[in-house]
N, CA, C and O of each residue as an XYZ file, in Angstrom:
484
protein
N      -4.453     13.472    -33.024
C      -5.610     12.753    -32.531
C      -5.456     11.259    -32.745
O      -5.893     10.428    -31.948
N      -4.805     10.962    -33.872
C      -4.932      9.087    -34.423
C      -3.295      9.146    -33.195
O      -3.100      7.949    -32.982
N      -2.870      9.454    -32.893
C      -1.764      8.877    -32.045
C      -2.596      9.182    -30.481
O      -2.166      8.505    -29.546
N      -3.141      9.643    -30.332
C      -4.025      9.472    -28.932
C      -4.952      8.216    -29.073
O      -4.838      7.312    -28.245
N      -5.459      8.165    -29.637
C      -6.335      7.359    -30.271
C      -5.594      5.762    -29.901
O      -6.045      4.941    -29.102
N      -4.068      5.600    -30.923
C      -3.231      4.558    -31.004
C      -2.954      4.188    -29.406
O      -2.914      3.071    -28.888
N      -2.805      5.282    -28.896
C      -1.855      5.193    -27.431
C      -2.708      4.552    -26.764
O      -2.343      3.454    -26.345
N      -4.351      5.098    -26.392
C      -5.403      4.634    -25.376
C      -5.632      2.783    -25.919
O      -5.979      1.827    -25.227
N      -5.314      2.831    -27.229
C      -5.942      1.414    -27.625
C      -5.401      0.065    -26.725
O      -5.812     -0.882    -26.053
N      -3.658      0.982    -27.443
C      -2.077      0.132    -26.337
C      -2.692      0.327    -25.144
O      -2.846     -0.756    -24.579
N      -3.136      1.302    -24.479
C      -2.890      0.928    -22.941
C      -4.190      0.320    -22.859
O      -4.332      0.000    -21.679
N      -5.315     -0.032    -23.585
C      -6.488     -0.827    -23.390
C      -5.842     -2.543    -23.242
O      -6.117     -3.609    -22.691
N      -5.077     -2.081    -23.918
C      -4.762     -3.534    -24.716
C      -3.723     -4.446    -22.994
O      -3.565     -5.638    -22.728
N      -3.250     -3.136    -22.219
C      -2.748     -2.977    -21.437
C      -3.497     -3.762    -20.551
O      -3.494     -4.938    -20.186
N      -4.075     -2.848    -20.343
C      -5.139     -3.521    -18.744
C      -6.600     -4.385    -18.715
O      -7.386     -4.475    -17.772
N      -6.697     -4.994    -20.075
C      -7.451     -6.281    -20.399
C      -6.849     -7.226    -20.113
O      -7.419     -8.214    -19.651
N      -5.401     -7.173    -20.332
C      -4.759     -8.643    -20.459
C      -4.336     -9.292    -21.542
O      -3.892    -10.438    -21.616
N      -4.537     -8.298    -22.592
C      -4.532     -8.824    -23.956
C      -2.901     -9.374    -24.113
O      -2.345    -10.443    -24.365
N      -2.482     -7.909    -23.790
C      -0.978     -8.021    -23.915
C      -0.462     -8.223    -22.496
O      -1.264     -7.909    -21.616
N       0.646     -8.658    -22.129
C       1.177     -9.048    -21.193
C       1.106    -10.380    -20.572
O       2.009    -10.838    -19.873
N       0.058    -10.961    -20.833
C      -0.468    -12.024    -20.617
C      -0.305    -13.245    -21.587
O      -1.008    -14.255    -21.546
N       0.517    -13.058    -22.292
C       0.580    -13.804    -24.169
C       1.996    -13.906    -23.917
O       2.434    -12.912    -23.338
N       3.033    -14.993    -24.229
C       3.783    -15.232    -24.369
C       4.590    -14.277    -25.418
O       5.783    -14.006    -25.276
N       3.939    -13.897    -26.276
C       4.433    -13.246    -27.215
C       4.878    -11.509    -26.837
O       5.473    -10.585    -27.392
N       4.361    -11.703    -25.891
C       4.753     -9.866    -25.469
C       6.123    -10.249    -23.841
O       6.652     -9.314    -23.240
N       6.306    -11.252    -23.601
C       6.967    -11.441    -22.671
C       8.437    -11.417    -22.594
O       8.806    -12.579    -22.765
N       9.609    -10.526    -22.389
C      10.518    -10.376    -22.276
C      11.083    -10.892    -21.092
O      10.231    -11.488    -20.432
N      12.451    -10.883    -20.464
C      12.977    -11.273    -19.429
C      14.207    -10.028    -19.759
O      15.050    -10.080    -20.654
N      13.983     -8.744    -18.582
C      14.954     -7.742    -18.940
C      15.970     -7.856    -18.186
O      15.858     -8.397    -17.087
N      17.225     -7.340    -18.661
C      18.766     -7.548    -18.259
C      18.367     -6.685    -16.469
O      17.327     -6.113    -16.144
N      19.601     -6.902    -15.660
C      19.608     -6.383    -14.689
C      19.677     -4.896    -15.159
O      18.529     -4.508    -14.944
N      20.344     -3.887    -15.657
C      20.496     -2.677    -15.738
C      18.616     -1.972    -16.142
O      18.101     -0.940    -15.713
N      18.300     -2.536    -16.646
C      16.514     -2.143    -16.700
C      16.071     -2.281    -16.030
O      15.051     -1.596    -15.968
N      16.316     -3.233    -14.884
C      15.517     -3.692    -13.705
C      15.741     -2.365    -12.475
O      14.792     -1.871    -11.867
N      16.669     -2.097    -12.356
C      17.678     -1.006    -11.629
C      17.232      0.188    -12.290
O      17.282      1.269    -11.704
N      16.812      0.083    -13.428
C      16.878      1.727    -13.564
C      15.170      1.859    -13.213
O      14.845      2.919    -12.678
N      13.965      0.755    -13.506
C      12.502      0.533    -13.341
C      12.533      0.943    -11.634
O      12.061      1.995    -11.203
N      13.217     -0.161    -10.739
C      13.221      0.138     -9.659
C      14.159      1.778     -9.265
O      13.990      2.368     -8.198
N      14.711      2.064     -9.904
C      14.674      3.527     -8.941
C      14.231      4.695     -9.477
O      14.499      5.813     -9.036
N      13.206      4.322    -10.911
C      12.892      5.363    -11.591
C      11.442      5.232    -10.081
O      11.257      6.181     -9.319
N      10.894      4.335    -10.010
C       9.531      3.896     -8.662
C      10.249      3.975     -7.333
O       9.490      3.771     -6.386
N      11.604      4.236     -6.984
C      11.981      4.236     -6.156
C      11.883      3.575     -5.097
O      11.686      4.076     -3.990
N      12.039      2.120     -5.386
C      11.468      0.708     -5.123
C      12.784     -0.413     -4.765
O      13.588     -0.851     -5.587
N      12.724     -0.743     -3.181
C      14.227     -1.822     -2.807
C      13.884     -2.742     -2.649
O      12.978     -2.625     -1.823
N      14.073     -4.339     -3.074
C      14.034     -5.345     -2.901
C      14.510     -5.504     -1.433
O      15.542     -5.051     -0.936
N      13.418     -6.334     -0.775
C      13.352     -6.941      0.289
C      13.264     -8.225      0.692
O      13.009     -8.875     -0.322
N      13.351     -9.083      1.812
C      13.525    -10.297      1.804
C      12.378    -10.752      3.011
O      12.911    -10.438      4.075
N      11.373    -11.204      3.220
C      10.475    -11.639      4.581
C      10.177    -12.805      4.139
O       9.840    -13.207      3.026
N      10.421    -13.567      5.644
C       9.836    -14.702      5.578
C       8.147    -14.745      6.032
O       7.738    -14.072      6.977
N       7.180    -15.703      5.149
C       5.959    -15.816      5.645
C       5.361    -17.135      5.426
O       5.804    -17.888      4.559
N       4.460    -17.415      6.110
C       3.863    -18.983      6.193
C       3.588    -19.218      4.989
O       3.696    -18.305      4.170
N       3.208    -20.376      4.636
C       3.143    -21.102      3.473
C       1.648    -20.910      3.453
O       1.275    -20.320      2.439
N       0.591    -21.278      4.376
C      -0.703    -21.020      4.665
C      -1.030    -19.501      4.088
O      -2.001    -19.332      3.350
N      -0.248    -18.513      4.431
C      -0.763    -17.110      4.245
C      -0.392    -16.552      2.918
O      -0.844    -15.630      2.240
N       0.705    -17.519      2.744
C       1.087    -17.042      1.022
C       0.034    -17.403     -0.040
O      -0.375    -16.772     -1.015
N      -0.299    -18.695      0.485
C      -1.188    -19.228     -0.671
C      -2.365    -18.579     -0.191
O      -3.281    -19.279     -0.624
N      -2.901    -17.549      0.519
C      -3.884    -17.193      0.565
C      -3.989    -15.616      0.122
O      -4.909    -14.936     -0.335
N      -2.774    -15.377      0.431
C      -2.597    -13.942     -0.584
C      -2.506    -14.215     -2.066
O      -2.933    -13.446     -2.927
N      -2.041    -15.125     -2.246
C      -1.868    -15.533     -3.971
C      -3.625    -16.024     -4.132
O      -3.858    -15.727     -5.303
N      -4.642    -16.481     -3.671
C      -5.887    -16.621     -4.107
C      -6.537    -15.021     -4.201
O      -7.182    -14.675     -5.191
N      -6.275    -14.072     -3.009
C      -7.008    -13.017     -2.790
C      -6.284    -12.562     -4.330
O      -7.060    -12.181     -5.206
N      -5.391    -12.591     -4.512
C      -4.624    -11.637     -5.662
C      -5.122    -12.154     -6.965
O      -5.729    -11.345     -7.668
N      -4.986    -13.208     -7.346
C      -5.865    -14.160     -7.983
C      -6.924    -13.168     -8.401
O      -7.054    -12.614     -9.493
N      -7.928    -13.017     -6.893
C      -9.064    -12.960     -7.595
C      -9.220    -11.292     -8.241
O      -9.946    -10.777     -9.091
N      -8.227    -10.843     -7.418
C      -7.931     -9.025     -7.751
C      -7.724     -8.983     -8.997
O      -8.340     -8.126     -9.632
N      -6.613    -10.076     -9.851
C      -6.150    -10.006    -10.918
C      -5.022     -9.434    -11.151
O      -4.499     -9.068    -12.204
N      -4.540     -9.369     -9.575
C      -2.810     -8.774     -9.501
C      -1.687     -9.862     -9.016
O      -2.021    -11.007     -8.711
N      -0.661     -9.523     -8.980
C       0.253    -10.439     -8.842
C      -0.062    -10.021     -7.302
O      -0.639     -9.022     -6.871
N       0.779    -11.638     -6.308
C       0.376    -11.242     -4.930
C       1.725    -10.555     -4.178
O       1.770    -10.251     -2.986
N       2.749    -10.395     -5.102
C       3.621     -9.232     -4.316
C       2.829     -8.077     -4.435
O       2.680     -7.348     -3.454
N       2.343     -7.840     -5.432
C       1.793     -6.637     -5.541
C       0.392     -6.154     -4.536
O       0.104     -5.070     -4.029
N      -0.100     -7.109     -4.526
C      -0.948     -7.504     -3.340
C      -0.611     -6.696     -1.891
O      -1.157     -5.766     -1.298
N       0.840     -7.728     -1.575
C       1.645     -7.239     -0.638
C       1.765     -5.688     -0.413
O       1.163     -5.003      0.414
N       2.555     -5.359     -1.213
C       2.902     -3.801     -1.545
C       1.463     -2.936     -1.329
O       1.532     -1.918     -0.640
N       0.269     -3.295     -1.859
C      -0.798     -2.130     -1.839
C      -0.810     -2.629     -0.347
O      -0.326     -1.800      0.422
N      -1.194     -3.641      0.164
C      -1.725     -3.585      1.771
C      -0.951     -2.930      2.456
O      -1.525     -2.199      3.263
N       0.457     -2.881      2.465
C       1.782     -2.179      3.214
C       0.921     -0.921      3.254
O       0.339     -0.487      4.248
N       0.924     -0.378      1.981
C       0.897      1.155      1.643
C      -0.812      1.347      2.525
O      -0.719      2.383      3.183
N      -1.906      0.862      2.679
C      -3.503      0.886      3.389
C      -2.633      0.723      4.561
O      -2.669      1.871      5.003
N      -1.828      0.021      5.406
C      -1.673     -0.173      6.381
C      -0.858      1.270      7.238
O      -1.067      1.850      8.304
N       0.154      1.432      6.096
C       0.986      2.413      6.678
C       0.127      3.896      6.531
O       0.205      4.688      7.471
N      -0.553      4.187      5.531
C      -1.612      5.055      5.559
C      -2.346      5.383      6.918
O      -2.063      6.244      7.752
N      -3.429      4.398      6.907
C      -4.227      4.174      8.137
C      -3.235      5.115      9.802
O      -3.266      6.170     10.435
N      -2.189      3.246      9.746
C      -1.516      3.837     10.950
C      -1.654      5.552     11.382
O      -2.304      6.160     12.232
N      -0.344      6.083      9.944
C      -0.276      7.596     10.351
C      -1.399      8.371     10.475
O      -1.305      9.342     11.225
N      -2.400      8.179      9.937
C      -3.725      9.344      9.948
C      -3.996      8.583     11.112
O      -4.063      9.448     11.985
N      -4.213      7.371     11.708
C      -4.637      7.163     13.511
C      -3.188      7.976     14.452
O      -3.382      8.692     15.435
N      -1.829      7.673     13.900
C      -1.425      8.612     15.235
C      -1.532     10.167     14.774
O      -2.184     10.842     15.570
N      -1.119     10.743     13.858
C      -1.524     12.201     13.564
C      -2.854     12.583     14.551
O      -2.626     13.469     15.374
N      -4.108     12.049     14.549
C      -5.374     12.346     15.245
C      -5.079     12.109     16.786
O      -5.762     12.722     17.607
N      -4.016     11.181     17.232
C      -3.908     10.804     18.539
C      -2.939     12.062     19.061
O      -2.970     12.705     20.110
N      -2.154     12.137     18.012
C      -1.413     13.667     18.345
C      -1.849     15.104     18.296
O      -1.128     16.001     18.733
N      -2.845     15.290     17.848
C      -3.589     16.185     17.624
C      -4.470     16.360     18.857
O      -4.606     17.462     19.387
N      -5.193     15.022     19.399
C      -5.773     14.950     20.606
C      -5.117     15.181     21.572
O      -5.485     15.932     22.475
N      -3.580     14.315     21.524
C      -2.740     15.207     22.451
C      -2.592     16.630     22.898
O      -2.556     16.956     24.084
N      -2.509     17.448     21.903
C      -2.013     18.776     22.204
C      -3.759     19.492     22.427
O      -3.821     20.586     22.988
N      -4.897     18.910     22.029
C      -5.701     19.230     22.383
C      -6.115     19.302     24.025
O      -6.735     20.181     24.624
N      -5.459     17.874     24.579
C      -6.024     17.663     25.670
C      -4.744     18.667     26.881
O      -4.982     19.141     27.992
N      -3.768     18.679     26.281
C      -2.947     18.979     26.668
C      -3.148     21.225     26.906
O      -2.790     21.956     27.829
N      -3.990     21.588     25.329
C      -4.474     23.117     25.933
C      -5.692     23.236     27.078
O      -6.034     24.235     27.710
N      -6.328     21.625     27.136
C      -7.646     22.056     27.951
C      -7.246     21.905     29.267
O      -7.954     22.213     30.226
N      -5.506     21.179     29.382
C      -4.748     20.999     30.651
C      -5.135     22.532     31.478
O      -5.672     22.794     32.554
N      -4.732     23.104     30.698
C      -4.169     24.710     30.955
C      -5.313     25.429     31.539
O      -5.229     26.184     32.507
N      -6.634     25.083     30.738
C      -8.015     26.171     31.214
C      -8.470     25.206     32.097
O      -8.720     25.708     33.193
N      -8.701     23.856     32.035
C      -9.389     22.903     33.117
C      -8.998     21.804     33.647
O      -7.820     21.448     33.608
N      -9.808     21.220     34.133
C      -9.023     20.227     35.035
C      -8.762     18.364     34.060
O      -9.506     17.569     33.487
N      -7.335     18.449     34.366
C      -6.916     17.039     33.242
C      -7.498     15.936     33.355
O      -7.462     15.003     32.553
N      -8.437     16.036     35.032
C      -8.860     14.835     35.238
C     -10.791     14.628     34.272
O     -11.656     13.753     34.293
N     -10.700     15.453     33.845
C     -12.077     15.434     33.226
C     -11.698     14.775     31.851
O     -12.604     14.209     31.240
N     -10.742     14.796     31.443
C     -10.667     14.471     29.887
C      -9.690     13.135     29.764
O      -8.689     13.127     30.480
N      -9.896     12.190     29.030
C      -9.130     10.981     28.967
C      -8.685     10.662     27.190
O      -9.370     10.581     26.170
N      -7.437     10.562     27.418
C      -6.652     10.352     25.793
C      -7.214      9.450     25.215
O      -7.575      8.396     25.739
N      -7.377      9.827     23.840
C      -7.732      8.370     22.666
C      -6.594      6.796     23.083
O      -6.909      5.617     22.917
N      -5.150      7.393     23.693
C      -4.356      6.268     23.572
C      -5.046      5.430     24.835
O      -5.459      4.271     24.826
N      -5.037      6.253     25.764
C      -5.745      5.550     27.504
C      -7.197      4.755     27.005
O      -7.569      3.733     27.582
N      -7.918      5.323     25.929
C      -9.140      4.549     25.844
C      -8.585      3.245     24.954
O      -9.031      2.140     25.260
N      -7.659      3.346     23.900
C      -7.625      2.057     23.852
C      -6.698      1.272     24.316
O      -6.636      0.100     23.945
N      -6.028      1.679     25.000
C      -5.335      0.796     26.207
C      -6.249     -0.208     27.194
O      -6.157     -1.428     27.331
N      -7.175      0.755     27.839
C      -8.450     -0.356     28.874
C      -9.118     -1.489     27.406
O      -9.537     -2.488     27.990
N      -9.236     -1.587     26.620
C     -10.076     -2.589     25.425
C      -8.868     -3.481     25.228
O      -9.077     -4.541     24.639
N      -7.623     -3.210     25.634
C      -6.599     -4.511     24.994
C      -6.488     -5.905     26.029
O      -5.805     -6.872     25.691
């Protein structure tokens, strides 16, 4: 129990800011830790260029999150790429929907999610 106890305190101590945030807890780890962090997260360094305007505005939004703004980066990727697939999964789904009502009725009665937002662009 006192080592559960110890552990929750550390990871309190974690996500206040107490630690990590203090010079005194700050390391700079060799490449072989870095390599083994990134593929234990299974995580590749990438290279994009982006405006100077949009950086410093992801670094305020992150700022105010209290995350670093790569990290920033990385969660929006992951909402973005999310989103996307659950919108085409449903567009594909509508597909094969519209595609059985081909069969019992007439195709011209029914119009695809992609055709509706095609006429709005």
């Amino acid at each position: 129990m006192a080592k559960a106890k110890a552990r929750k305190t550390q990871t309190d101590a974690w996500e206040n800011g107490e630690f990590g945030l203090d010079e005194a807890f700050v390391k700079v780890t060799n490449a072989a830790e870095a390599a083994e962090v990134d593929g234990a997260l299974d995580l590749k360094m990438i290279s994009i260029r982006l405006q100077n305007d949009l950086i410093k505005k992801l670094k305020l939004i992150a700022k105010y999150h209290g995350i670093g703004y790569q990290s920033l980066i990385r969660n929006l990727l992951h909402k973005f790429v999310r989103s996307e697939l659950l919108q085409i999964a449903k567009e594909i789904q509508n597909s094969a929907q519209i595609e059985k009502l081909a069969k019992t009725a007439s195709i011209h009665d029914v119009i695809s999610p992609k055709a509706k937002r095609d006429t709005y662009v």
